[in-house]
C-alpha positions in Angstrom: 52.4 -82.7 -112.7 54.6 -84.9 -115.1 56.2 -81.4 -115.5 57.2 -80.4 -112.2 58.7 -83.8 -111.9 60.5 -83.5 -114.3 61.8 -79.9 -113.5 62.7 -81.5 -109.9 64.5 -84.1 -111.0 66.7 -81.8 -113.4 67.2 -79.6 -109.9 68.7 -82.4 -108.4 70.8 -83.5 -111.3 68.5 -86.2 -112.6 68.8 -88.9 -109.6 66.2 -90.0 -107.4 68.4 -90.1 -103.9 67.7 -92.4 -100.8 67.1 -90.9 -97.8 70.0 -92.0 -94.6 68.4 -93.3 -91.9 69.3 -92.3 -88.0 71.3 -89.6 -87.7 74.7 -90.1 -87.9 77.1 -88.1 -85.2 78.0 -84.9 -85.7 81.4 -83.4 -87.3 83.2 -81.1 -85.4 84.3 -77.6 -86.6 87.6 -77.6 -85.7 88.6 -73.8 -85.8 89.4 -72.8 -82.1 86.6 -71.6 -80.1 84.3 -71.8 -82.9 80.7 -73.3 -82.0 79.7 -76.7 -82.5 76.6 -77.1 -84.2 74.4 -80.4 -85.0 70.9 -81.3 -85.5 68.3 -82.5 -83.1 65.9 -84.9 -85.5 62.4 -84.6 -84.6 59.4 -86.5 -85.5 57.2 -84.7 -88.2 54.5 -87.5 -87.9 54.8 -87.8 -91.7 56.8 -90.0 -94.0 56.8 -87.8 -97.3 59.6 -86.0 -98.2 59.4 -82.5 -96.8 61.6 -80.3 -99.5 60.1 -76.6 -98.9 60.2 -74.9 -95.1 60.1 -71.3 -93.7 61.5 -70.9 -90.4 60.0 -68.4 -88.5 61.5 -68.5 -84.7 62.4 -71.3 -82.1 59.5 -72.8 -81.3 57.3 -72.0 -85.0 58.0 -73.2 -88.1 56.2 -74.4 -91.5 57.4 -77.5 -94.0 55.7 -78.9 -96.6 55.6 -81.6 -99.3 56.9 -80.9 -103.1 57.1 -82.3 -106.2 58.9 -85.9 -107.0 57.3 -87.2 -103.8 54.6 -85.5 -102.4 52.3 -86.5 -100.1 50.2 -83.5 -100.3 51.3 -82.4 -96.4 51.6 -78.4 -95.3 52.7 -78.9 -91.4 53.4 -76.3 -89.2 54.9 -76.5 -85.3 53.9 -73.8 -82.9 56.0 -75.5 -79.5 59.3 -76.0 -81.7 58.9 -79.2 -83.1 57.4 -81.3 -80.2 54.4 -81.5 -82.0 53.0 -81.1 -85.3 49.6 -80.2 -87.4 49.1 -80.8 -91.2 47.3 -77.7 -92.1 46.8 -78.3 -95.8 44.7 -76.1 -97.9 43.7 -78.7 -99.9 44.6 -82.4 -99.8 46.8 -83.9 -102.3 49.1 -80.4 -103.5 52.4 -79.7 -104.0 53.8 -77.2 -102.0 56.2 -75.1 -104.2 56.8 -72.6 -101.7 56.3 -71.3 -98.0 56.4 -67.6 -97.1 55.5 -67.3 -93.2 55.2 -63.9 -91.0 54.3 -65.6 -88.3 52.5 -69.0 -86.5 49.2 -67.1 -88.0 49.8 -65.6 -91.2 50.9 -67.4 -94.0 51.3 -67.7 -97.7 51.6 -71.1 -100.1 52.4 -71.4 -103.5 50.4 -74.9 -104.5 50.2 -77.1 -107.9 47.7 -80.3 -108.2 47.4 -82.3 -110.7 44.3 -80.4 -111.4 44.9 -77.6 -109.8 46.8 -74.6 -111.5 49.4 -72.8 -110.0 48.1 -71.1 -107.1 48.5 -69.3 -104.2 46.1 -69.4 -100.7 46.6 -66.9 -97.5 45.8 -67.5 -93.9 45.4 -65.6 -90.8 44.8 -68.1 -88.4 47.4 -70.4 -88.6 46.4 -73.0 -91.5 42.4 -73.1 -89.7 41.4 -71.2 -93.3 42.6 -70.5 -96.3 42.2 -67.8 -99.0 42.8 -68.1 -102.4 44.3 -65.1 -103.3 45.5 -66.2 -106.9 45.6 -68.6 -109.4 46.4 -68.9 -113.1 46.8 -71.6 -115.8 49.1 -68.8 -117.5 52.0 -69.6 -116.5 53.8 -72.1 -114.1 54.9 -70.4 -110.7 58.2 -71.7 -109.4 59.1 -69.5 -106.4 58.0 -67.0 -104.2 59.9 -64.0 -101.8 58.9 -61.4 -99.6 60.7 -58.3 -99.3 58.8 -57.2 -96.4 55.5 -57.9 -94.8 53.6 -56.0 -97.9 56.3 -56.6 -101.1 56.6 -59.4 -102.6 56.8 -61.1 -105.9 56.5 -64.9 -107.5 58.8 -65.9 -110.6 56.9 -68.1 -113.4 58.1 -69.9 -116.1 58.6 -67.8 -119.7 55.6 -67.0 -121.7 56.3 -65.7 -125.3 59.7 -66.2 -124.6 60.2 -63.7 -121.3 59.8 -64.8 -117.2 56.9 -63.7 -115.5 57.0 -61.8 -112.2 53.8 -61.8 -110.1 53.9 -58.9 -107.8 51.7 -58.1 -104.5 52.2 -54.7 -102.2 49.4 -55.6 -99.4 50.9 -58.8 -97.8 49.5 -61.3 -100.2 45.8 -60.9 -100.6 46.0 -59.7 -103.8 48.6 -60.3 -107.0 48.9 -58.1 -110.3 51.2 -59.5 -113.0 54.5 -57.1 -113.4 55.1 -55.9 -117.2 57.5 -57.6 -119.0 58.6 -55.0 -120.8 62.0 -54.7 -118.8 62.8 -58.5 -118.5 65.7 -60.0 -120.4 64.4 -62.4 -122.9 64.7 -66.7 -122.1 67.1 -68.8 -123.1 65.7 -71.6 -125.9 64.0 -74.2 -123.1 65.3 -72.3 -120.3 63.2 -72.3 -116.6 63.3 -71.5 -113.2 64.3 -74.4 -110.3 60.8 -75.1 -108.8 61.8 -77.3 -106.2 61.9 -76.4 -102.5 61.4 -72.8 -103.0 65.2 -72.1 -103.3 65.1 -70.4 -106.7 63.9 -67.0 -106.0 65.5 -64.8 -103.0 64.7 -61.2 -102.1 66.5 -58.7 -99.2 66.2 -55.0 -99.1 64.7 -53.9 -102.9 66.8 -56.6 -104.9 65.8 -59.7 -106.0 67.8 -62.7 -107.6 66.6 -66.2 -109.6 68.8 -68.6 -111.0 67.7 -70.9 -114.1 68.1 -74.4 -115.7 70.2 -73.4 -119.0 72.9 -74.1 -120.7 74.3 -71.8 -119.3 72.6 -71.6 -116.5 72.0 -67.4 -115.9 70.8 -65.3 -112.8 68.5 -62.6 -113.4 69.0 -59.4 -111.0 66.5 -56.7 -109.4 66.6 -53.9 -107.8 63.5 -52.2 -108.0 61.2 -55.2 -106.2 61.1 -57.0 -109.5 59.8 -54.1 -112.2 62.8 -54.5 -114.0 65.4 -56.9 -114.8 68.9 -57.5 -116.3 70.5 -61.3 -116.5 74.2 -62.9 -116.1 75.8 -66.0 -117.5 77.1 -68.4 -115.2 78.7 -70.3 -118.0 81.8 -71.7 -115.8 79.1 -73.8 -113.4 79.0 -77.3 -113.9 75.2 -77.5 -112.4 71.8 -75.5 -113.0 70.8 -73.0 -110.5 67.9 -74.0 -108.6 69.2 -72.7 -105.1 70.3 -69.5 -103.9 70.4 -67.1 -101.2 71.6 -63.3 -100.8 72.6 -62.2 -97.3 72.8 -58.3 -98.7 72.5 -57.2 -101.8 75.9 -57.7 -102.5 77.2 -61.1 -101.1 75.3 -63.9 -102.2 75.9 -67.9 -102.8 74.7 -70.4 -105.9 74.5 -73.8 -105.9 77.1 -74.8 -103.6 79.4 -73.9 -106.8 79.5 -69.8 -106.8 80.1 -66.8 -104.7 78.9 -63.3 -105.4 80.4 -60.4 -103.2 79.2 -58.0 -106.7 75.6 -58.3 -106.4 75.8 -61.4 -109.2 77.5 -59.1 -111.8 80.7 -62.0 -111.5 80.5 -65.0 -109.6 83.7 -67.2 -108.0 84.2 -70.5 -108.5 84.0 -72.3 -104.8 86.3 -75.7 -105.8 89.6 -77.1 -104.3 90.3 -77.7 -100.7 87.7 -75.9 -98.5 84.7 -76.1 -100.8 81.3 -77.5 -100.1 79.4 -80.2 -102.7 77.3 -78.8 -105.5 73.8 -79.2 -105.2 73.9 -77.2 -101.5 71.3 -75.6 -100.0 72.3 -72.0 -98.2 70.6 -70.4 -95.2 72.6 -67.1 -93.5 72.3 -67.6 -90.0 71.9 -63.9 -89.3 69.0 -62.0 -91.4 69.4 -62.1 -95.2 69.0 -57.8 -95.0 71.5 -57.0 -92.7 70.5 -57.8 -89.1 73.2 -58.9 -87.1 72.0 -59.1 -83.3 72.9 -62.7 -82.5 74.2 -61.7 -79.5 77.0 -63.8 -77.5 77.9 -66.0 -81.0 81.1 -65.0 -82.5 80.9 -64.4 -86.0 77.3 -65.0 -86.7 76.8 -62.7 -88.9 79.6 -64.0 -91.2 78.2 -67.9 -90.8 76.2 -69.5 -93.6 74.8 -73.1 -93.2 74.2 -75.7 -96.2 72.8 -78.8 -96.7 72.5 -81.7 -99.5 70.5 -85.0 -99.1 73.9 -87.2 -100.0 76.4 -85.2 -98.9 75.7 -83.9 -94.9 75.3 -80.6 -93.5 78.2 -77.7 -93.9 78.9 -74.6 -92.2 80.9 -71.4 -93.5 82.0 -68.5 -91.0 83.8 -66.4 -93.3 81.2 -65.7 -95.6 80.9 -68.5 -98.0 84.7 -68.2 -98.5 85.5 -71.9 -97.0 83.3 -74.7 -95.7 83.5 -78.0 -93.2 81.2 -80.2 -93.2 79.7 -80.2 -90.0 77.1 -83.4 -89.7 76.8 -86.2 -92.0 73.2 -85.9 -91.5 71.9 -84.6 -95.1 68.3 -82.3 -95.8 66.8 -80.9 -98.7 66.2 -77.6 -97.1 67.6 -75.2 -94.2 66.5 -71.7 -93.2 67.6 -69.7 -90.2 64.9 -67.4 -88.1 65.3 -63.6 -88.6 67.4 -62.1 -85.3 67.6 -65.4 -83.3 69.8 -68.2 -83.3 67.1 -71.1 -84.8 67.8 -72.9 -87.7 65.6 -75.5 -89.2 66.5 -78.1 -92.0 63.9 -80.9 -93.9 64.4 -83.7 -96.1 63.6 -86.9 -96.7 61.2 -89.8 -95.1 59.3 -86.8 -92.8 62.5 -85.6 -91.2 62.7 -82.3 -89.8 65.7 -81.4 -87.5 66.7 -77.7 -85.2 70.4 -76.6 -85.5 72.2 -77.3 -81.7 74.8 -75.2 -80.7 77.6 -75.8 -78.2 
């Protein structure tokens, strides 16, 4: 546990942040006829910090405790937030990562302090759990699902190379992916295991980002088998968030821009750029589905959030940002094909993205 603490402290740049209080009021976006989009804050009926989340639609979503300050919660809201249930696997986990289908079917990636990294299933909504895999191998860090059947978890190196965990029936069973075509580590190099934010997946590619010097991001395109790696020498942070709306475009760490597929990256600084540290969540799906119906531009609009520095909203594609509440989360994700959004953070906050 003293490792993952330190790993999440190192994701958020070595300080231990307060959380704000009340919501302050919202920012407009001041492009003509764009929308106007705040939070609604609801009450989680917990007071941990809840750093990973998985939105699944308006009215279902899943959060849970991590790391630095967990409190060992898994929630999850099936009437969109007006009520929720801890349905923990096991009391007193960290919750590295949430991948949800549905309000039924699940998956968790958990660490205890004497538990090894592991992950559990459900069918019925957090009432059971399986444990479909678990190792003292290797440290898991974060887990994506290219569908409802492919999927794969990145783990720390062993003998100098990342690990890929790979399952092709949903979750309920996991198979280590030969190593054979990764790109070796950097000396003390590791992957972000904080929030979930590090690993992202959407068609047949898949991207991670590291903590280096320099920090790198290693590319798939064959559902993790095989891997090659980029230097992101020109960031000033690690890179312990990202997100890929297409295998193409793609955003870091509040500090970089892909529109390559990673291969070269664009400095986001000057007038018009968000803060480092941000977490991204496309508003329309991350493979390509754009039937947000009636909202202009949705499928060009990006939201981001940072626990000190507010809520931020692109609609060109990552290009430029304005910040949009000063109301700051650790996490946002956006439902596939609807207009929810959902953001977590600090002190049991949870909040759902209005639009005016």
């Amino acid at each position: 546990m003293k490792r993952v603490a330190t790993r999440a402290l190192v994701a958020l740049g070595g300080v231990v942040l307060v959380g704000s209080g009340l919501a302050a009021p919202a920012v407009a976006v001041t492009e003509p006829d764009a929308p106007q989009f705040g939070w609604e804050l609801l009450d989680s009926g917990s007071v941990d910090t809840l750093s990973t989340l998985d939105a699944v639609s308006a009215d279902v979503a899943w959060v849970g405790t991590c790391c630095v300050f967990s409190g060992g919660a898994l929630l999850r809201t099936v009437d969109g937030g007006e009520t929720f249930t801890d349905v923990a696997p096991l009391p007193g986990l960290d919750y590295i990562d949430i991948e949800a289908v549905d309000a039924d079917v699940a998956l968790v990636l958990a660490l205890g302090e004497t538990q090894p990294s592991t992950i559990f299933r459900t069918t019925d909504g957090g009432a059971s759990w399986t444990e479909t895999f678990r190792t003292r191998k290797v440290a898991l860090d974060c887990m994506a699902m290219f569908d409802r059947r492919h999927g794969i978890v990145v783990g720390d190196p062993v003998d100098g190379k990342f690990q890929i965990l790979a399952t092709a029936d949903g979750g309920r069973s996991w198979d280590f992916v030969d190593d054979s075509g990764m790109p070796a580590a950097l000396e003390g190099e590791f992957a972000g295991a904080f929030g979930g934010d590090c690993l992202t997946a959407t068609g047949r590619s898949a991207f991670f980002g590291t903590v280096a010097d320099p920090p790198r991001v290693f590319r798939s395109h064959d559902r993790g088998m095989t891997w090659d790696v980029v230097s992101t020498s020109s960031f000033p942070v690690a890179i312990t968030k990202l997100d890929f709306r297409t295998n193409k475009l793609g955003l870091a760490e509040g500090v970089g821009r892909t529109t390559d597929g990673g291969a070269t990256w664009e400095l986001l600084s000057g007038p018009g750029a968000p803060p480092a540290r941000l977490g991204f969540a496309w508003w329309s799906d991350q493979r390509g589905d754009e039937r947000l119906a009636g909202v202009p531009d949705a499928q060009k609009t990006v939201f981001g959030v940072v626990s000190d520095d507010g809520s931020w909203v692109s609609v060109d594609r990552g290009k430029t940002w304005q910040q949009f509440s000063a109301e700051g989360f650790y996490n946002v994700d956006c439902a596939e094909a609807t207009t929810a959004c959902w953001a977590s953070g600090f002190d049991g906050r949870i909040a759902k993205l209005t639009v005016d």
